[in-house]
N, C-alpha and C positions, 0 to 999 in steps of 0.2 A: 195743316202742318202743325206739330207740336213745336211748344218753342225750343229757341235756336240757346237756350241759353246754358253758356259751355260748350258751345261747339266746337270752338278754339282748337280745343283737348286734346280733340282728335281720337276719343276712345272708342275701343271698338264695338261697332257696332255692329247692327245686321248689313247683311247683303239684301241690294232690291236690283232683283236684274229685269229688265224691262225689254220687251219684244215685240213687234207688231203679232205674232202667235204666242198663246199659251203652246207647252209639252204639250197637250191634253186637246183632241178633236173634238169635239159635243156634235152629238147628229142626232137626229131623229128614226129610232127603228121601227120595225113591225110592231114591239110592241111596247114601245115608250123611247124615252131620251138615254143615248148608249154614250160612254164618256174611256175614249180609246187612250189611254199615255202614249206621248213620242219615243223613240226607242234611237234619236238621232243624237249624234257624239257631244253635244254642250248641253244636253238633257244630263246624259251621264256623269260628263261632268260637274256642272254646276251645282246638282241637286243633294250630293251629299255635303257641299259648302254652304250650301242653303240649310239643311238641316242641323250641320254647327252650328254656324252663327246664328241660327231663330230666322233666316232669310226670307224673304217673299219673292213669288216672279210674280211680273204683272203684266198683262196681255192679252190677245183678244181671243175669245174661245171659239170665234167663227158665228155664223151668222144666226142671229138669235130672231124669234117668234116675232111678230106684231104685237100681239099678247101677253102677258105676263104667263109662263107656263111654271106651275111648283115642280112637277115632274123633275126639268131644265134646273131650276133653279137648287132642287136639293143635291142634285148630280154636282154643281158647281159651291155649293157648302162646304159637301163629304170635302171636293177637292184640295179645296182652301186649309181645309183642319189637321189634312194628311197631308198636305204639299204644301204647304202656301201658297198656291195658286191663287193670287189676286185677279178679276175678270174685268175690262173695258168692255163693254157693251157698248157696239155703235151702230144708230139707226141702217137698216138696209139700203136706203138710198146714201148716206156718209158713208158707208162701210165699200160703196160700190165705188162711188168717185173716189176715194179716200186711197182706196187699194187695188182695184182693176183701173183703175184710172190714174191719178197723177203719179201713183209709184210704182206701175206694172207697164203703161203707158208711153210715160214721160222718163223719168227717172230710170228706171232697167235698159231700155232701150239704149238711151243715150251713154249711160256709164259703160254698156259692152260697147260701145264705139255701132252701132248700128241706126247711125242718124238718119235714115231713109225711114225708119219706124217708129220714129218718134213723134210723138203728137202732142201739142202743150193745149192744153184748154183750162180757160182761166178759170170754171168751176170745179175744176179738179184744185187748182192749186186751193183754192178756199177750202176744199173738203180736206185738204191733207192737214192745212192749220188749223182749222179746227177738229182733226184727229187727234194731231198732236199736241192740243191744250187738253183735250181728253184725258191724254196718257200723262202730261205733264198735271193736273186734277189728282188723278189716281193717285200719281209719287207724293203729292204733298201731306195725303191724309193720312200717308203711312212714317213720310220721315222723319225722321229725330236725329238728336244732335248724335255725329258720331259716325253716321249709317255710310254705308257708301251705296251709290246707287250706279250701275253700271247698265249701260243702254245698247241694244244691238241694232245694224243693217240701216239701211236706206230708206225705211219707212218713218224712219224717227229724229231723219236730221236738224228739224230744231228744237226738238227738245233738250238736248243741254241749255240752250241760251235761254228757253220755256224757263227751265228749273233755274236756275244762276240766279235770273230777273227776282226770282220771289225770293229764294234761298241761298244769297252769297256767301254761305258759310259752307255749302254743299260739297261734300267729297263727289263728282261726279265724272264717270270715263263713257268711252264713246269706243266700240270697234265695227266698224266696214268689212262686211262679209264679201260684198263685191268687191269688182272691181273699181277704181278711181279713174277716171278717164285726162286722157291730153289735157291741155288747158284750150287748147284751140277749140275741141268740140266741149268742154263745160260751157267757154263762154256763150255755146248755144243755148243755154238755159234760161227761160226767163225765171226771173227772181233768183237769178245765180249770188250776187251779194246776202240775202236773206238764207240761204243756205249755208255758206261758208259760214257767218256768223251766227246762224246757229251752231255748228260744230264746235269753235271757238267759245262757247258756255263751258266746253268741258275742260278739267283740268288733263286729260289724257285724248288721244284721239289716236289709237291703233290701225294700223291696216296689214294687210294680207301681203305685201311685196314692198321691197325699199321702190320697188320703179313706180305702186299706187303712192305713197308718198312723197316720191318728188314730183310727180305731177300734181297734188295737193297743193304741195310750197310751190309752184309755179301759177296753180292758179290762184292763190294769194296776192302773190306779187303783181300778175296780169288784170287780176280784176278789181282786187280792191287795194292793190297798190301798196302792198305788207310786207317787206324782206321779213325772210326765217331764218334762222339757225339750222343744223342739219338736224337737228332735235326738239328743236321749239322754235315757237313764235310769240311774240308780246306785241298784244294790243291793249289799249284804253288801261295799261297801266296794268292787267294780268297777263299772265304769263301759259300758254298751252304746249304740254311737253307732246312729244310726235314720235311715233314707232313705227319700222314695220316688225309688227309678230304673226308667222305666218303656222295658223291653227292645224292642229294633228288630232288623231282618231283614239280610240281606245280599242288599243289592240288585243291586249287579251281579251274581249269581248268576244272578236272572231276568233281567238283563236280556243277559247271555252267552246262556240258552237259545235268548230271541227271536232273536239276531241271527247266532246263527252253529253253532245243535244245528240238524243237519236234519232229526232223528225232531219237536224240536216246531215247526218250517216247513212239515213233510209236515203235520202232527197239524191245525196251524192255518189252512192250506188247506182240508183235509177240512173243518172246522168251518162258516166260509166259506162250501164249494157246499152242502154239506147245510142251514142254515141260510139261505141266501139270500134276500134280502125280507123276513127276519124279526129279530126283534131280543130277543139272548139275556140274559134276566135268570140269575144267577149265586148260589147257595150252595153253599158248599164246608166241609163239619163233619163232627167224626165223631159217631157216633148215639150220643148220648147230651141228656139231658130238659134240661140247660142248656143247650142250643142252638137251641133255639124253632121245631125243624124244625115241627113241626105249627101251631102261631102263624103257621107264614110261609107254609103251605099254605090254611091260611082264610083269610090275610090276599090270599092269590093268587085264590081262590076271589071274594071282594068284590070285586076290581078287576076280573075278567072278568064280574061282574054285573052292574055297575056301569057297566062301559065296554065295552060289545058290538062298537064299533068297532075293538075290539085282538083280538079273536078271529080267530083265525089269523097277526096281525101277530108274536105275541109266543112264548116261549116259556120255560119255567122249569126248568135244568138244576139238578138238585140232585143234588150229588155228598152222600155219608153211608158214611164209613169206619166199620164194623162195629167195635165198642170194648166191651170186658167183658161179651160176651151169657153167660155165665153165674149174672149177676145179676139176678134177675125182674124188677127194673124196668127191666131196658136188655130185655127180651122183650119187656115189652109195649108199653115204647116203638116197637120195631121193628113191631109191629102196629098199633099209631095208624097210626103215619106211610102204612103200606102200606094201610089202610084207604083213609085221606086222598088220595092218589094216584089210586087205583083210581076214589072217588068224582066227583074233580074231573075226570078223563078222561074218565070215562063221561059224566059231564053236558055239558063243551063240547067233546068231542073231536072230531074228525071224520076219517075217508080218510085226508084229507090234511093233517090238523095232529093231533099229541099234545101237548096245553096245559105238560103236567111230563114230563122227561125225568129218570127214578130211577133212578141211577149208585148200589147199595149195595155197595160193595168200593171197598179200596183203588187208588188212579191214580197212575201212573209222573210222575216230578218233569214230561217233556214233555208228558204230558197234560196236566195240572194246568196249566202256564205258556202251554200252547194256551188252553183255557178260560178262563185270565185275560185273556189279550189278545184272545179274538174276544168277549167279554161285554162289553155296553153298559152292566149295570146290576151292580155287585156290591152283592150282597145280604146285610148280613152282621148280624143279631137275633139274640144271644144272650140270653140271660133277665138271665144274669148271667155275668161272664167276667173272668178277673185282665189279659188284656189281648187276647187275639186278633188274633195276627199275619194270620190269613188276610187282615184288611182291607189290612193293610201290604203285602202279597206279590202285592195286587190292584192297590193304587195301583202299586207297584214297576214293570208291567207294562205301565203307561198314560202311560211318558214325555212320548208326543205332546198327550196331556191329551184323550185321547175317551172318556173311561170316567166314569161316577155313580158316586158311592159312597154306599150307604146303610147307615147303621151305627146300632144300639143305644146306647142314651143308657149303657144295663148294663152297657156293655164299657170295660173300662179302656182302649182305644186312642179311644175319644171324650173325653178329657181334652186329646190331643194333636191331634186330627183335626175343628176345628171348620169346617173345610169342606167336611166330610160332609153330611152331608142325615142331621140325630139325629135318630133313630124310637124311640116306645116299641113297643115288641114284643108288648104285652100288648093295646093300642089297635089291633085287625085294624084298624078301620075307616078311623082316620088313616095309618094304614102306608099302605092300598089310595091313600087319597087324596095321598099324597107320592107313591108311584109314579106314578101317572098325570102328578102334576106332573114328574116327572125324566124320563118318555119324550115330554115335551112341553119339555123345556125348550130355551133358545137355546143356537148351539153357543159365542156366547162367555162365556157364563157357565161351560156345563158346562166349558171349558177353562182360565178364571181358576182355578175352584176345584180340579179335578186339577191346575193345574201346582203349587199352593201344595202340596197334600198331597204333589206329587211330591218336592218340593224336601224335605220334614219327613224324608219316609223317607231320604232321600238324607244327609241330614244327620246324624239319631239313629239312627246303626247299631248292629246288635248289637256292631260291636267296640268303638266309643265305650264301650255299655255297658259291656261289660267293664273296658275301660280304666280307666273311672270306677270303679267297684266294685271292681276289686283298688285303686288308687290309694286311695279312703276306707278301705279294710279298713287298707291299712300305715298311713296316717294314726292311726286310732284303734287299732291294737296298740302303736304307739310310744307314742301319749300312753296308754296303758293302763299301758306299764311305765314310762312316765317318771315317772307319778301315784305308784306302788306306794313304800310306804314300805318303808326299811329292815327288811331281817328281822333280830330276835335273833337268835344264838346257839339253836342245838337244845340244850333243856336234857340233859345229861347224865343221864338216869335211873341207871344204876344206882351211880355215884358220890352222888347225889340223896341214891337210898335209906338207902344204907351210913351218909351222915352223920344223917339222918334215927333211925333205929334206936341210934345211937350219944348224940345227944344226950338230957342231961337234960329241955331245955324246950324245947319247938316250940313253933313261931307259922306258922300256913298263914293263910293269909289269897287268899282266891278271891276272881274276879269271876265274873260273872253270865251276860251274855250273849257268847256266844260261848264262853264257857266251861264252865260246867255245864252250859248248854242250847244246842245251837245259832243263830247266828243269824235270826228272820223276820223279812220283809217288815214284820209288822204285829206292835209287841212283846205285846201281847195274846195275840197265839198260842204266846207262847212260856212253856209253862207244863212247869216240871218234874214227868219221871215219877217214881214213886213210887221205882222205885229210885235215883234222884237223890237224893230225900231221905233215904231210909234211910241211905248209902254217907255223906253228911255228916254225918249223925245218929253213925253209929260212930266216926267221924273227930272230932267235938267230944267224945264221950264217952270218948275212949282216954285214958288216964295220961299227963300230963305233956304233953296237948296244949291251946293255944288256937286256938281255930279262928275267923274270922271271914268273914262276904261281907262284902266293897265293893262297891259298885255307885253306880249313876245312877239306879237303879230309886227310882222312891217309898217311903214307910212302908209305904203300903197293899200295895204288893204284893209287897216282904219278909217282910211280915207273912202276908198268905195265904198266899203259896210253902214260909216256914221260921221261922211265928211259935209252932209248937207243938215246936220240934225245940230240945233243954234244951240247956245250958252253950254257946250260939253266939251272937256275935257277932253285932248287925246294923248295918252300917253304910251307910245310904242317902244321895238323894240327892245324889253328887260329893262326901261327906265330911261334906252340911253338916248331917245328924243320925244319929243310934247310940240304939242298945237294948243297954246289956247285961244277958248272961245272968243278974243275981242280981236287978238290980231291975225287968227286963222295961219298963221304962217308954223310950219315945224322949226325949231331948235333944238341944238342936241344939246 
């Protein structure tokens, strides 16, 4: 880390946004190392803020050689020179427990509220902490006074308090791309305290919905015993300001595809004759169990039951981007679904109509923005979801206002999207029965309520987002150090000592917390270890010393802490009672 001196300032510096992924894939081809850019909506965002301010991201580029490979390596130079792409390189077995394990594992599972698939294994959790000193490593050697370094998702939950520990002058924010769960099922977490107080490093900590947030301050208060404010919290004497900011897309991107890319004009023609006379319901997720692909396959399966007059009218493109198949449950996920398919085909299929069209691979941005704009009905049921842009990237698509949007009550973008048509995902039956209502509905309904959703997206873009969230982040770093009282004077130790050694009669006189013990959350917890006691026990018993605590602490619990430790002082509550060592008795 460069030093800290002036950081006070607060002047501006660079951006360090930090990720468990780089933008940037690095894979290996036919015929050397291929280095693909994200083309995902805080790529877009961020990167021309990164190019202002000199910014870096820093992140992992995916899974690297045993070897040293230059090939690999020069791909990941060029990147850094051109992007600031700063690279974590993490062994393949840390990168496995690290990320298919404690935060794919443990942490995904549980924050969608899916506790039956959660799995805690205590060397996951070691791999995640030492991911995250990885990533906390990385930040040091780039910051400097000034910088703000802003940190994304699930993967990275204690690196704010990582960075804070070394650099408490650090401008540093925190936002939660998922979901935040209950407090009831957090508290299922082992090492659930070590996470909240990682989070609490940062001077901001954003989420995706006011309701992930107040489950946050609930599990504060439930687990480590912290009232909050509706906008912050204060512990150990700083302060964590708290938002929900719920992130939006960059719409003219799609809306640039439609109107002037000719691979998705070609893409959405083709769509068009092949589909003719028919009218394309729409899911676009990757495979994985919180995205209700099989929910939204029975719930399809009831509406052609139901309503035999849509058989061959309709049709159900389900795109499903392939996502951590190394994990048994994303396998046999991937076997539901393809069961399901198989099933519903075969029962109302015919010649000339395939009821579900099952796209499993990734699709090219003009595919994708074809599919948005020739789909009548987007279809977007997640079980549970910290916000789901696809809804966003759906509406983005439907300027003219001809598109339905059906969305999950679960998904944090129905907070802002009450013009949707909210489905629960769990209820096949009501879903089948909303559909049928939406491919029957007037077109100027369906166009009132697209244009409303058009205008939201149009309005809360991802750079807003940002805007707003670096903007609160400087907000609460200034009032962070405007708050900070004056520091003494670093005591002089070994002048200290000399006079110390030198004198006839010493008088030490200690406090309590923060001093002997360090500060907690909850002073209950904060009970001295036993070498604590001993280390004051020799220190009251040495020659020519008096030794006393001060504190604010009660009778009762100077007494338990250091009522059997001879010739010591005790003086509690703020002064206003004492025990001394000859008569043992308290007076106030």
């Amino acid at each position: 880390m460069k030093s800290n001196e002036g950081a006070g300032a607060m002047a501006e510096g660079k951006l360090i946004v930090v990720s468990n992924r780089l933008p940037l894939a690095v894979r290996r081809g036919p015929e050397g190392w291929i280095a693909e850019p994200s083309s995902g909506g805080l790529a877009t965002a961020l990167n021309p803020i990164l190019k202002e301010r000199g910014g870096l991201w820093i992140g992992w580029p995916g899974h690297a050689p045993r070897e040293a490979d230059q090939g690999r390596q020069t791909l990941l130079d060029v990147a850094r020179e051109a992007n600031g792409f700063v690279t974590v390189d993490l062994p393949a077995d840390l990168a496995r427990r690290f990320y298919e394990g404690y935060a794919n594992q443990t942490l995904w599972p549980l924050f969608h509220n899916f506790a039956t698939n959660f799995e805690a294994d205590p060397e996951g959790w070691t791999a995640y902490v030492t991911a995250n000193r990885r990533f906390r490593d990385a930040v040091l050697e780039h910051l400097e006074p000034g910088d703000t370094v802003w940190i994304h998702d699930y993967h990275l939950m204690l690196l704010p308090r990582l960075i804070r520990d070394v650099a408490p002058e650090a401008r540093v924010g925190f936002f939660l791309h998922i979901p935040f769960p209950a407090s009831e099922t957090f508290r299922i977490l082992p090492h659930r305290d070590e996470v909240l107080r990682g989070l609490l490093g940062a001077d901001l900590v954003a989420f995706q919905t006011h309701l992930d947030l107040q489950h946050f301050r609930s599990s504060l208060l439930r687990v480590l015993g912290l009232p909050s404010a509706l906008d912050r919290v204060t512990a150990q004497g700083s302060s964590t300001r708290l938002e929900a900011l719920p992130i939006g897309i960059a719409p003219d991107e799609f809306a640039g595809y439609i109107e002037s890319d000719e691979k998705t004009q070609r893409a959405f023609e083709a769509l068009r004759r092949r589909y003719r006379n028919r009218r394309i319901l729409l899911g676009v997720d990757r495979l994985d169990y919180t995205k209700g692909i099989p929910e939204r396959l029975r719930a399809y399966r009831k509406l052609l039951q139901g309503a035999p007059h849509l058989h061959g009218q309709i049709v159900l493109v389900q795109v499903a981007v392939p996502s951590r198949e190394r994990i048994p449950e994303y396998d046999r996920l991937r076997n539901t679904v393809n069961s399901l398919v198989g099933e519903v085909n075969g029962e109302f299929g015919t010649p000339e109509w395939t009821p579900v069209v099952y796209i499993r691979r990734g699709i090219s941005r003009s595919e994708l923005v074809a599919l948005y704009a020739a789909a009548e009905v987007g279809w977007v049921t997640p079980l549970r979801d910290g916000m789901n842009l696809v809804s966003k990237e759906y509406v983005a698509c439907h300027r003219r206002g001809e598109g339905v949007l059906v969305l999950s009550e679960f998904a944090g973008a129905a907070a802002e999207m009450g013009e949707a048509f909210l489905v629960n995902p769990y209820d096949e039956e009501r879903v089948a029965a909303v559909l049928e209502r939406v491919l029957n509905l007037p077109a100027e309904e369906r166009r009132e309520r697209m244009v409303m959703l058009y205008r939201r997206v149009r309005r809360n873009t991802v750079f807003r987002w940002a805007d707003r969230f670096l903007s609160i982040l400087d907000e609460a770093a200034l009032g962070r150090l405007a708050a900070r009282p004056e520091r003494p004077d670093a005591l002089p130790v070994a002048a200290a000592l000399e006079s110390f050694r030198a004198a006839r009669s010493r008088l030490v006189l200690l406090d309590y917390d923060g001093t002997l013990v360090p500060f907690a959350p909850r002073p209950r917890d904060a009970v001295p270890p036993p070498a604590v006691v001993d280390l004051v026990a020799r220190l009251a018993a040495a020659p020519g010393v008096t030794a006393a605590i001060v504190s604010g602490r009660s009778r009762a619990d100077l007494d338990a802490f250091f009522g059997n430790v001879p010739d010591l002082w005790l003086i509690g509550e703020h002064g206003g009672c004492a025990r001394s060592p000859i008569t043992r008795e308290w007076e106030m």
